[in-house]
C-alpha positions as CSV (number, residue, x, y, z in Angstrom):
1,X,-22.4,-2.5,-14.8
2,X,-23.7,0.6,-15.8
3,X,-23.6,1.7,-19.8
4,X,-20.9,-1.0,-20.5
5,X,-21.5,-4.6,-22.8
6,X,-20.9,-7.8,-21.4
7,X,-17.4,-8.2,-22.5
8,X,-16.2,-4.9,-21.6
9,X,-18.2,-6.4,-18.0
10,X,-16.0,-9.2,-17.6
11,X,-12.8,-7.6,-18.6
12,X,-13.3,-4.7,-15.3
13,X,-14.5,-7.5,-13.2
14,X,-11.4,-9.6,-13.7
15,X,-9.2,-6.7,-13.2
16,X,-11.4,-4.8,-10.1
17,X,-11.6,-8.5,-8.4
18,X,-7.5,-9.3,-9.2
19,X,-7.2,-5.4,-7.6
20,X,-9.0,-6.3,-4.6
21,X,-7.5,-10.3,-4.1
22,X,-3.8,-8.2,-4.1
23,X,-5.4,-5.7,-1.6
24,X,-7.4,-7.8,0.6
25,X,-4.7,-10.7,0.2
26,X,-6.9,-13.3,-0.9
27,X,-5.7,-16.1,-2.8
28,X,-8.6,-17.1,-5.5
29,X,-8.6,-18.1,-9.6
30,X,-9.1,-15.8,-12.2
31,X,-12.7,-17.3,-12.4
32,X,-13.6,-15.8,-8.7
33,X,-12.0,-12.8,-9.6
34,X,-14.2,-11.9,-12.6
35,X,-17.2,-13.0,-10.3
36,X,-15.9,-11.2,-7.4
37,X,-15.5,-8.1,-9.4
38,X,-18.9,-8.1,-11.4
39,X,-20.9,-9.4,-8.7
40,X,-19.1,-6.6,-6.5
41,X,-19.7,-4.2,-9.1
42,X,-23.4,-5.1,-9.2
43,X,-24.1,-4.8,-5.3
44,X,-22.2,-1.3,-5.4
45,X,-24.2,-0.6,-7.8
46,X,-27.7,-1.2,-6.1
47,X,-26.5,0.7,-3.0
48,X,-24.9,3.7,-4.6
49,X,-28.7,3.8,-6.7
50,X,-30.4,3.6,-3.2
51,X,-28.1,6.4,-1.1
52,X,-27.1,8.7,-3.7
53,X,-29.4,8.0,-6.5
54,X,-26.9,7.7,-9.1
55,X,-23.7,5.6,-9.8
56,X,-20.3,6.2,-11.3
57,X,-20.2,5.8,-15.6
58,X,-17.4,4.7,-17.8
59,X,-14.6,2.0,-17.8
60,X,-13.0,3.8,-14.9
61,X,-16.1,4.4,-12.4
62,X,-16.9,1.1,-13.1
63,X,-13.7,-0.1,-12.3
64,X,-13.3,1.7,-9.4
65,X,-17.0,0.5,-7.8
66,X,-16.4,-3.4,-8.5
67,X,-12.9,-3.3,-6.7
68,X,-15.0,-1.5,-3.6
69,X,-17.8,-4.1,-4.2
70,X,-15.1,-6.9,-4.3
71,X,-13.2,-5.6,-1.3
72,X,-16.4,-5.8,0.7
73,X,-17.6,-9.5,-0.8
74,X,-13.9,-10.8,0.6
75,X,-14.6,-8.9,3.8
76,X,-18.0,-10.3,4.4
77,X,-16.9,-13.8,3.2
78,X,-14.1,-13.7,5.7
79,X,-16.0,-12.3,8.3
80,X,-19.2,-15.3,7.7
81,X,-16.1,-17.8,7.8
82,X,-14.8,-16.7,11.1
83,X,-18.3,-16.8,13.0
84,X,-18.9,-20.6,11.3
């Protein structure tokens, strides 16, 4: 996460991966919603650096990339439990 300390870090995570447990209506701990959120955040991240060669700043671009990254983690994680 982009120009933001570790604290600041887990507070978006919690609330980009609680965002994106309402959306995708998931049912997960607070825990897994930090993790889904920062480790969301992180793979965003790496693929907005790759395509576009940048990534969003700030509390709010941040915030906005780990509830996209999270969205995606549920998606896949649903879609790897289907095909097992």
């Amino acid at each position: 996460m982009t120009g933001i300390g570790w604290l600041a870090a887990i507070i978006i995570g919690g609330i980009a991966g609680w965002l994106a447990e309402q959306f995708m209506k998931s049912n997960m701990g607070i825990l897994m919603n930090i993790i889904l959120g920062i480790v969301g955040a992180v793979v965003l991240n790496a693929i907005l650096m790759a395509v576009m060669g940048g990534t969003f700043g700030g509390w709010i671009g941040q915030l906005v990339v780990g509830f996209i990254g999270a969205c995606l983690l549920i998606w896949v994680a649903r879609m790897v439990r289907r095909t097992a």
